[in-house]
N, C-alpha and C positions, 0 to 999 in steps of 0.2 A: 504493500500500500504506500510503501516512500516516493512514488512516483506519481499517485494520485496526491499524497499531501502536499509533496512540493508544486505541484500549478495550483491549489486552492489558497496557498499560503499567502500570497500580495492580496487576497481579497479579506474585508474585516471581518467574514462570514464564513472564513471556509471551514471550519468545523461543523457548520448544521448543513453545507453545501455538500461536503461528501455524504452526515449520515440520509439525506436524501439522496444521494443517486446509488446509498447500496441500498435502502431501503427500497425504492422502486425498480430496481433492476435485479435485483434478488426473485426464486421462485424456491418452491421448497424442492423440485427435480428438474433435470436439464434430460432434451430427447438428444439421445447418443445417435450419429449420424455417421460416424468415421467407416463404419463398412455398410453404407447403403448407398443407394444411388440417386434415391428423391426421399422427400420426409415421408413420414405416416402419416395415415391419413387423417386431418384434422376433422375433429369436431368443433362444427362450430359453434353451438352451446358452453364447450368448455370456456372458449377465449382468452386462452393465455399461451399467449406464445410472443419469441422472443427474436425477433429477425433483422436483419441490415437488409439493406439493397444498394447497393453498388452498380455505378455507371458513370458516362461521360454525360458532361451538362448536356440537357436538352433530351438525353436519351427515353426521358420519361418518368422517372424514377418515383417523383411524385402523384402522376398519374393511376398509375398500378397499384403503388403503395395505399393510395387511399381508399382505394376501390377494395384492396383487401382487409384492408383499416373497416370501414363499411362491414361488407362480410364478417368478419372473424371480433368487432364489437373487440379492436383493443384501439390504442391512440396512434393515430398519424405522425410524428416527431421529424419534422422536415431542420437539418440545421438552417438550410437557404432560408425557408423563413422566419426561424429565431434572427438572423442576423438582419433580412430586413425589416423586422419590425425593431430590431436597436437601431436601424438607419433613420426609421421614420421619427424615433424619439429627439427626446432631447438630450438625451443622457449624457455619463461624460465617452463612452464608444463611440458616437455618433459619427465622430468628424472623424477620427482614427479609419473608423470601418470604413467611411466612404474613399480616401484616400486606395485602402488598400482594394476594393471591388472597382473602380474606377481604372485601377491599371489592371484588371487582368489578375490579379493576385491572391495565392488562397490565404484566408485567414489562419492566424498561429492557433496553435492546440488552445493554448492557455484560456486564450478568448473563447475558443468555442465549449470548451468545458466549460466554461464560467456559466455563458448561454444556457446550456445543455441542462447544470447542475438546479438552475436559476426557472426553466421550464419541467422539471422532473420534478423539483417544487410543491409547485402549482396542483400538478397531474397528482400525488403523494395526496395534496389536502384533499380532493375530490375522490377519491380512493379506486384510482385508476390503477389496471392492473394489466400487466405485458406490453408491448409496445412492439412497433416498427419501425425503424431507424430509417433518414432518408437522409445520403450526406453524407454521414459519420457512422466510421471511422474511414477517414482520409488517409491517414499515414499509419506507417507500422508502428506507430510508437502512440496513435492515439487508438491502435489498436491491443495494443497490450495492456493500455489502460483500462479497457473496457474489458478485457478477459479479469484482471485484478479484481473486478468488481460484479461481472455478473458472466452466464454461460451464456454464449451467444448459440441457438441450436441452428440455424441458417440462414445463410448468406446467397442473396439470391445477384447475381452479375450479368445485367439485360445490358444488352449490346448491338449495337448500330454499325454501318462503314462511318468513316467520319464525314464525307462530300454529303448523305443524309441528314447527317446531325445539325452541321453547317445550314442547311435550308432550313430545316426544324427550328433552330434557335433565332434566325434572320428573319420567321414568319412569325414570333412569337407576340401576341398582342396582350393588354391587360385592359381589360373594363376601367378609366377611372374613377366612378361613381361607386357600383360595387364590388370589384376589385375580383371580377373572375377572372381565370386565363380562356385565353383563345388561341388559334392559329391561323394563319392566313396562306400557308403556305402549300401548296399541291404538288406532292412529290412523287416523280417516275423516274426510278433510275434503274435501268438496266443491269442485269446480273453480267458480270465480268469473274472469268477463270473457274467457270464449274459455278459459283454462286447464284443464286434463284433472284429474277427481277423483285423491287422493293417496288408498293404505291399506297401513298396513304393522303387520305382526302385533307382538306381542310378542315378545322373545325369552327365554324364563323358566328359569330353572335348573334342574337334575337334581333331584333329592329331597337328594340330601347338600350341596346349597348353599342350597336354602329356609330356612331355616331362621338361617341366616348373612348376609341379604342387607343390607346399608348404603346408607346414602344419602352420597353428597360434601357435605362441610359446603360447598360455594358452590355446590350444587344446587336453590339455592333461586327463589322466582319472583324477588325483587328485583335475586337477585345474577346469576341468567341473564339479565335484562333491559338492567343495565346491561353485561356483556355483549358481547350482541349492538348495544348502540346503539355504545358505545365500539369494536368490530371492526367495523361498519357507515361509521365516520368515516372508520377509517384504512385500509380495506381497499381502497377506488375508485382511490388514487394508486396503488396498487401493484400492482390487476390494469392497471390503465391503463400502469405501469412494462412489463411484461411483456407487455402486447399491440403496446404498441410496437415490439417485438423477435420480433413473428411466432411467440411461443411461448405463447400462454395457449390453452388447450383449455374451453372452457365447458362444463358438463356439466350440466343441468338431472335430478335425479334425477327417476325415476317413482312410483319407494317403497319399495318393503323391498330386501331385499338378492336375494329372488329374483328380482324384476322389474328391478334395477339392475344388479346384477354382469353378466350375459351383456351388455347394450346397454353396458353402460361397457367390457368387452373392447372390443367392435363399435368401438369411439370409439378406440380405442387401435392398432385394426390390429391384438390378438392374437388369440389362437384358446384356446377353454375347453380343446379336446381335449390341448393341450402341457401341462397337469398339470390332471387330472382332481380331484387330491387337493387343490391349493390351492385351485381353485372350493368344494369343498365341505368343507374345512377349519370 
């Protein structure tokens, strides 16, 4: 745990900061996955379980995640959006974080612990139980922190070419009123060297959000690019972290979320019919 005390130690809280993130990151059994080849099959009555999802930006991550967030009745835990809602504040992060999202650059462990510790919180008072990670853990060493502290049972790593993701994140729009995402982008790419062609439609807003639709100011080509090179360096220690341990689930998407959602169940051992309404949420 000397690794987890020393990033809470500059905060004047980090004592009740860690016993919240073992407190909610704790279960009383962890599913053994090291000689399987997908998880068991989940009940989703139970709802407790304990998963990351891993990807390059744009690849979806929080798409998927919420929809089984939805299903499986545990909490969505996106870091991207702890971090932009300490953008929107006032806090004293505010101008730091912006600085560093504005070139391109991924936030330190320390920060996003702090977030993390600071959201797990919250989730602990309401007596939320299991979670899905979207985001985090970034680096192998904010992965070892999170083994210090609770069993991760699987790591799911949904994956795109990069020239898709590229489109994905360049189409990406936000409702500014009430603050949905969309995309605008319509993508055909052609399968190259034995790979299956990729097409995933747009997903465009109602009539009372056209009209309101924004672009993320690091939506841009330069600032997606570096990006995905900089999540490209640091990403290979840390599915290699996690494949070690018999838990990383690879998931090669097919394309949109019609053609993906059902085979990604299929990968997961669930079943669409145990909540019809998250599917098509």
């Amino acid at each position: 745990m000397a690794a987890v005390t020393r990033l809470f130690r500059s905060s004047s809280s980090s004592s009740s900061a860690l016993f919240y993130i073992r407190r909610s990151l704790s279960t009383s059994a962890a599913t053994e996955l090291k000689s399987q080849t997908c998880p068991p099959r989940i009940d989703p009555k139970g709802r407790n379980v304990q998963w990351v999802f891993l990807g390059c930006p744009g690849v979806g991550k929080g798409t998927y995640a919420s929809r089984l967030s939805a299903l499986l009745g545990v909490p969505h835990i996106a870091t991207g959006d702890l971090v932009r809602e300490e953008l929107s504040s006032s806090g004293p992060l505010s101008k730091q974080l912006a600085d560093i999202v504005n070139q391109g650059k991924l936030v330190s462990d320390e920060i996003i612990i702090n977030l993390l510790s600071k959201r797990l919180e919250v989730g602990e008072a309401k007596g939320e139980s299991g979670f899905i990670l979207d985001g985090f853990p970034r680096t192998v060493r904010q992965a070892e922190i999170l083994d210090e502290v609770t069993d991760i049972e699987l790591v799911v790593n949904l994956k795109l070419p990069e020239n898709v993701l590229l489109e994905k994140c360049l189409g990406r729009r936000i409702c500014g009123q009430c603050g949905k995402n969309f995309n605008v982008a319509s993508i055909n790419v052609k399968g190259e060297n034995g790979n299956p062609d990729i097409s995933m439609a747009p997903l465009l807003p109602p009539s009372q959000c056209a009209s309101k639709l924004i672009t993320r100011s690091d939506d841009t080509e330069t600032i997606v690019r570096e990006r995905l090179r900089i999540y490209n360096e640091k990403s290979q220690p840390v599915e290699d972290f996690y494949r070690g341990q018999g838990k990383l689930l690879e998931f090669d998407l097919p394309g949109g979320i019609p053609e993906s959602w059902p085979k990604l169940l299929e990968a997961l051992n669930l079943d669409e019919s145990d909540d019809k309404q998250a599917a098509t949420a």
